[in-house]
C-alpha positions as CSV (number, residue, x, y, z in Angstrom):
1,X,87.8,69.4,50.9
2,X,87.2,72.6,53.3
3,X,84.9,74.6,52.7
4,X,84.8,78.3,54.2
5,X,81.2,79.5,55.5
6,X,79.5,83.1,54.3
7,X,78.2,85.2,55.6
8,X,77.2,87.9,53.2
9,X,74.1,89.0,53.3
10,X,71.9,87.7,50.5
11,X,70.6,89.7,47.3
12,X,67.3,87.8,47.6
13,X,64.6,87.4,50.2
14,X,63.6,84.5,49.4
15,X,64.2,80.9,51.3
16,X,65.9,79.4,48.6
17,X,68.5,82.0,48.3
18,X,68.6,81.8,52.3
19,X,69.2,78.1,52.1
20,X,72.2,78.5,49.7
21,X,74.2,81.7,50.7
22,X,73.7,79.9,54.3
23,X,74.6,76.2,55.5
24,X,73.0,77.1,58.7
25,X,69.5,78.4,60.0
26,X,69.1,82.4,60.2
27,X,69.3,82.3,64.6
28,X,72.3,79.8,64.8
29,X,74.1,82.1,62.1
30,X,73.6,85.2,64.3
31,X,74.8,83.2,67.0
32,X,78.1,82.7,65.3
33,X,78.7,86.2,64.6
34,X,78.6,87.3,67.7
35,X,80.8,84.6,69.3
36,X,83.2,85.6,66.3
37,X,82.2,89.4,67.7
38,X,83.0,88.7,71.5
39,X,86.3,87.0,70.8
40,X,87.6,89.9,68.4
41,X,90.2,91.8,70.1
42,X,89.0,95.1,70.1
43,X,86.6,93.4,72.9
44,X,89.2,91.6,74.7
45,X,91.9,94.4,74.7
46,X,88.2,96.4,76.5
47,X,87.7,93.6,78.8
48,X,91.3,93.5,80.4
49,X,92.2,94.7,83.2
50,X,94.9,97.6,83.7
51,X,98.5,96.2,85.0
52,X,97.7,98.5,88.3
53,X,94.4,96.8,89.2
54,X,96.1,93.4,88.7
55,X,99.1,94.5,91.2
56,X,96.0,95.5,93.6
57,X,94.0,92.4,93.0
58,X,97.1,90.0,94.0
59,X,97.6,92.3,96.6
60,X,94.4,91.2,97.7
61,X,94.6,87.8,97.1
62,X,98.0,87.4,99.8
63,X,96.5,89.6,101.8
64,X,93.7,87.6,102.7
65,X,95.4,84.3,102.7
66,X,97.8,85.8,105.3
67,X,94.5,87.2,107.3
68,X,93.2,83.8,107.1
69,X,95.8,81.3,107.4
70,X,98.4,83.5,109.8
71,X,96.9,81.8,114.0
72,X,95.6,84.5,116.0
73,X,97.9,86.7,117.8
74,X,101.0,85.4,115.9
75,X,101.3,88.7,114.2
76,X,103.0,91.6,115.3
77,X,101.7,92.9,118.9
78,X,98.3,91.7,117.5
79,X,97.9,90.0,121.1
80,X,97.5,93.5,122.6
81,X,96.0,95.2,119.5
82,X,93.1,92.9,119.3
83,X,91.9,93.6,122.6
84,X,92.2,97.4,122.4
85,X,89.6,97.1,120.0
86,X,87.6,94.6,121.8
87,X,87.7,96.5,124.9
88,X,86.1,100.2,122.4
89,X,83.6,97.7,121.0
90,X,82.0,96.4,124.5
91,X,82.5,99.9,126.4
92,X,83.1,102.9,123.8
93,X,85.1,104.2,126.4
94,X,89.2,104.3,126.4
95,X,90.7,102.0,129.5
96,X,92.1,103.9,132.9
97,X,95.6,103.4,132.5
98,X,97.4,101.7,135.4
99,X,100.7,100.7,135.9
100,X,99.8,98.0,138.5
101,X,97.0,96.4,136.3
102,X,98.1,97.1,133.0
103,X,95.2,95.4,131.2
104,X,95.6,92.5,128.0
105,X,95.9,95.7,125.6
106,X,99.0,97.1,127.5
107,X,100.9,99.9,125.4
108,X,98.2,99.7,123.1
109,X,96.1,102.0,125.4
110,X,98.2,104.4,125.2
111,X,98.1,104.7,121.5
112,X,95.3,107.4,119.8
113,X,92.0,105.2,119.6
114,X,91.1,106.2,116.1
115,X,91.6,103.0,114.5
116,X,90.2,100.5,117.4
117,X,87.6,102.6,117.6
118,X,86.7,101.8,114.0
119,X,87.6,98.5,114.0
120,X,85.2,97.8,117.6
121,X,82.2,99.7,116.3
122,X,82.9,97.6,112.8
123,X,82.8,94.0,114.8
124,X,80.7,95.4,118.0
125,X,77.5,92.7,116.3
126,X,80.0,90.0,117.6
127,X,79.7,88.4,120.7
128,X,83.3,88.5,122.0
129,X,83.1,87.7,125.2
130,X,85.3,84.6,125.0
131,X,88.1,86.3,124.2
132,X,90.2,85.3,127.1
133,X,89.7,81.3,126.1
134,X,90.9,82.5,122.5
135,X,93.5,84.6,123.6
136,X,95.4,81.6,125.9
137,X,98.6,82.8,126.5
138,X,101.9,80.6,125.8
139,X,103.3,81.8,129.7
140,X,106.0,79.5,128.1
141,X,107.4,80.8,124.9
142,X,110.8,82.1,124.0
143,X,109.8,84.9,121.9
144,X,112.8,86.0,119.5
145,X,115.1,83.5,121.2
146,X,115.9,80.6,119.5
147,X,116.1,77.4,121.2
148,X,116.2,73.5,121.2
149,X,112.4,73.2,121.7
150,X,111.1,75.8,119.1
151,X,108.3,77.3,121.4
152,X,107.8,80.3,119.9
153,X,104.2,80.7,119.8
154,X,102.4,83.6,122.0
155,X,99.5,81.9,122.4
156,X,98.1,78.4,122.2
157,X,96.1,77.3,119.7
158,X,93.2,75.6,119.9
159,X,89.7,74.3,117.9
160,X,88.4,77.2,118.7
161,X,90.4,79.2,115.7
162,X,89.2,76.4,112.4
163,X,86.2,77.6,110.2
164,X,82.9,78.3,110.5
165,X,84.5,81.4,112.2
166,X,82.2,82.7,115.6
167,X,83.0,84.7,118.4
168,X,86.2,86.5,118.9
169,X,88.1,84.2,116.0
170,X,85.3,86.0,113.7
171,X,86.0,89.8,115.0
172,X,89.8,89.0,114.9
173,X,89.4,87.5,110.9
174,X,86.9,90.1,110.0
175,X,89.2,93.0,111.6
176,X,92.2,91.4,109.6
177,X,90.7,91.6,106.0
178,X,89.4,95.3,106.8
179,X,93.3,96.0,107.3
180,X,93.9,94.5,104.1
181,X,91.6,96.6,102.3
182,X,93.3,99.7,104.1
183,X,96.7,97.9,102.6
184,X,95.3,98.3,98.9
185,X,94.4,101.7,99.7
186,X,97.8,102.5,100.8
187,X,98.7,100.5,97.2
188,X,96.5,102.6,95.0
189,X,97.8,106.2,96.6
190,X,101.3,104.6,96.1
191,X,100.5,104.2,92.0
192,X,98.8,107.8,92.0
193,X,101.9,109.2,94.1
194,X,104.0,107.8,91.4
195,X,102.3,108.9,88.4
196,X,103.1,112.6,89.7
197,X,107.0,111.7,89.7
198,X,107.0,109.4,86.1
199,X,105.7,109.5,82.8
200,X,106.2,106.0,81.7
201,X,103.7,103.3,83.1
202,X,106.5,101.2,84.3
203,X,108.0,103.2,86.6
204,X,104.8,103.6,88.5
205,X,103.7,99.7,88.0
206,X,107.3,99.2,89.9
207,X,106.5,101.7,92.8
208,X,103.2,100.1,93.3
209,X,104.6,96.1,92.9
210,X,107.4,97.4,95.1
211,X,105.3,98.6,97.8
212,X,102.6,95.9,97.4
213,X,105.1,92.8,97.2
214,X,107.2,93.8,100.0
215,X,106.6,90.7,102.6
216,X,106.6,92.2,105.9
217,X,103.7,95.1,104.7
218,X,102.0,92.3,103.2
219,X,101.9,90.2,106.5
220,X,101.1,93.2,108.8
221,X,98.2,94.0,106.4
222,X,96.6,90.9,107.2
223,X,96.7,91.9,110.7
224,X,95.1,93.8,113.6
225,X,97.6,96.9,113.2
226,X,96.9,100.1,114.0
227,X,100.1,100.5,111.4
228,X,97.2,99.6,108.7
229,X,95.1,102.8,108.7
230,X,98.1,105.1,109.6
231,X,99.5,104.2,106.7
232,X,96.8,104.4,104.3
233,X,96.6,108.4,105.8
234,X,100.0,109.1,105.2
235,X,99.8,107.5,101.8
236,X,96.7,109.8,100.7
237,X,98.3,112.9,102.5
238,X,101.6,112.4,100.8
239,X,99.9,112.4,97.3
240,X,97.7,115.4,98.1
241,X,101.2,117.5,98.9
242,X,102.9,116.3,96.0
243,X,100.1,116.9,93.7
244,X,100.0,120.7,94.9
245,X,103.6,120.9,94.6
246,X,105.1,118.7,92.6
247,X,107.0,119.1,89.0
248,X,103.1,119.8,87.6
249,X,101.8,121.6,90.5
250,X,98.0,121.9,90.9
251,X,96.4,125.0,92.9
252,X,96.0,124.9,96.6
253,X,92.0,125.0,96.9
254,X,90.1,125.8,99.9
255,X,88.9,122.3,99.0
256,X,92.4,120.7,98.8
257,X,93.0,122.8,102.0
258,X,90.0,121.8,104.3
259,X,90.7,118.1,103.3
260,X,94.7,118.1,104.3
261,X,93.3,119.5,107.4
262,X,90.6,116.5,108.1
263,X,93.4,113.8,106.9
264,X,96.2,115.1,109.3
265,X,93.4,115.4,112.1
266,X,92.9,111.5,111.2
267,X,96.3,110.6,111.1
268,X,97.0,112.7,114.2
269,X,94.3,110.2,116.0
270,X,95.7,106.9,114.6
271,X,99.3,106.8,115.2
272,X,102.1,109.4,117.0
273,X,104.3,108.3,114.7
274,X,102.2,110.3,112.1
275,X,102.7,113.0,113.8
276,X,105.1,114.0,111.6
277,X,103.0,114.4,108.7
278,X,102.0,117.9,110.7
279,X,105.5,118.9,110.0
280,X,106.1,118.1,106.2
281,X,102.9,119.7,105.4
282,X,104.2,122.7,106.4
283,X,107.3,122.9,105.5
284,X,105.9,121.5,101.7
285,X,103.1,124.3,102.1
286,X,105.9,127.4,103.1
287,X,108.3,126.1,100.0
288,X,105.5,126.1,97.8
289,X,104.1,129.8,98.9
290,X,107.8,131.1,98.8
291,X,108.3,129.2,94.9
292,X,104.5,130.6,93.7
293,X,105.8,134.3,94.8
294,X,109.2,134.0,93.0
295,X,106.9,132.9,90.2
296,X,104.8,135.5,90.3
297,X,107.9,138.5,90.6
298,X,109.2,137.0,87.8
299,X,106.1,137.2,85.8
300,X,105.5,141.1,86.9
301,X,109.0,142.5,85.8
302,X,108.8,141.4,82.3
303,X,105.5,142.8,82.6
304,X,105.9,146.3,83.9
305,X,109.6,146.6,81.6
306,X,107.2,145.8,78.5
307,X,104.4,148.5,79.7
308,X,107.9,151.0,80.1
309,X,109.0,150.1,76.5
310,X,105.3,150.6,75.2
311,X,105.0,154.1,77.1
312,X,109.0,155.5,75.7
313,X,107.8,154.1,72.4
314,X,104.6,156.6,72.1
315,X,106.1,159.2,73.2
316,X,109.1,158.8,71.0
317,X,106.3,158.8,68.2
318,X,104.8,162.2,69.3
């Protein structure tokens, strides 16, 4: 025979009335009701998270199992990336180009610094100075040819890479999940960028899931990439202009205007390709102005015929 527990709340004060309306002692009954409180859904539906922070979170998740499990200098042109930002970390001072001695960074140098500077002042607490026995280069390897052998590696691998982490396997690691933070960044501008294009929810899950689950930005985001923070610019800048003159466009603030400026000044020191950010802000900026004074001439006639009308009207009347 089952019997159901109450929890009413008695009439009477006194013990014996406590003792019958409850099976259980007064502090293990208010125990259960708030269990039974915690598990209603009104709290859980509170306590999940939105579909967009779980696409960010995974993101996260593969990012830093790629940052951790991808060997050092496997990733793309991370062999002269890395030591770009080694090189600002040690000296704060960009390398003398030569084209008899080009240096372990290579065409790296002549990138803008922005983002090895940044990622050498963020690991310059690291002794790195044994970065040439990490970096041991493969003098051997068939890269992007295929052959009988398989020795495609850049570098050789040694000890030196497995965990605890010290020395330049640390700054290399630690420089990697930075990038993938930048990577969710990009992720997050991508879900705002899309809520100014659609007003269902899945549509802009989709354009962040699509951008976050594509496997090469994935892999790159786990990797010294100057691609990373270039990115991440374009992503913000992007949603900036669309946001000012997009379907619900938003006024052009000094505010919104000073911080286009700083971003493209960013961008501009990060990457040449983003570069062209320089040109789509103004041509989005010179559509916009040319739309807002169609707008406005519109506005005006309708305006000034009503204030004729208004003016034949009174004088009719006298």
């Amino acid at each position: 025979m089952h019997h159901r527990l109450s929890f009413s709340c008695p009439t009477s004060t006194s013990s014996k009335n406590r003792s019958s309306v409850y099976p259980f002692p007064y502090p293990l009954k208010n125990t259960i009701a708030f269990i039974r409180l915690s598990a209603s859904p009104s709290v859980e539906e509170k306590m999940r998270l939105p579909p967009s922070t779980l696409i960010i979170l995974t993101f996260l998740i593969l990012g830093t199992l790629y940052a951790l499990t991808t060997p050092l200098f496997e990733a793309s042109d991370e062999l002269w990336h890395y030591p770009m930002a080694q090189h600002l970390s040690r000296t704060f001072s960009l390398p003398i180009q030569d084209s008899n001695n080009v240096g372990p960074w290579r065409q790296e140098a002549s990138q803008p610094p922005l983002y090895y500077y940044l990622m050498g002042w963020a690991t310059s607490w690291i002794d790195t100075r044994d970065m040439d026995q990490v970096r041991w280069l493969n003098t051997h390897v068939d890269n992007g040819v295929i052959t009988p052998d398989g020795n495609i590696n850049l570098a050789i691998h040694t000890a030196r890479e497995n965990f605890p982490y010290g020395g330049a396997v640390l700054a290399v690691r630690l420089i990697r999940l930075l990038s993938v933070l930048m990577g969710a960044g990009t992720i997050y501008f991508t879900y705002l960028l899309a809520k100014e294009f659609f007003d269902d929810e899945p549509s802009r899950l989709f354009a962040a899931a699509f951008a976050a689950f594509t496997p090469m930005f994935v892999f790159i985001s786990g990797a010294v990439n100057n691609d990373n923070l270039a990115t991440l610019l374009s992503a913000i800048i992007l949603f900036l202009l669309v946001r000012v003159s997009g379907f619900h466009p938003r006024p052009l603030t000094t505010r919104i205007s000073l911080l286009l400026g700083i971003l493209l000044a960013l961008a501009a020191l990060t990457k040449q390709s983003a570069l062209g950010a320089f040109g789509l802000t103004g041509l989005t900026l010179l559509v916009k102005s040319f739309l807002d004074s169609t707008r406005d001439q519109k506005n005006v006639i309708p305006s000034e015929a009503r204030n004729l009308s208004d003016n034949i009207r009174d004088s009719s009347s006298r």
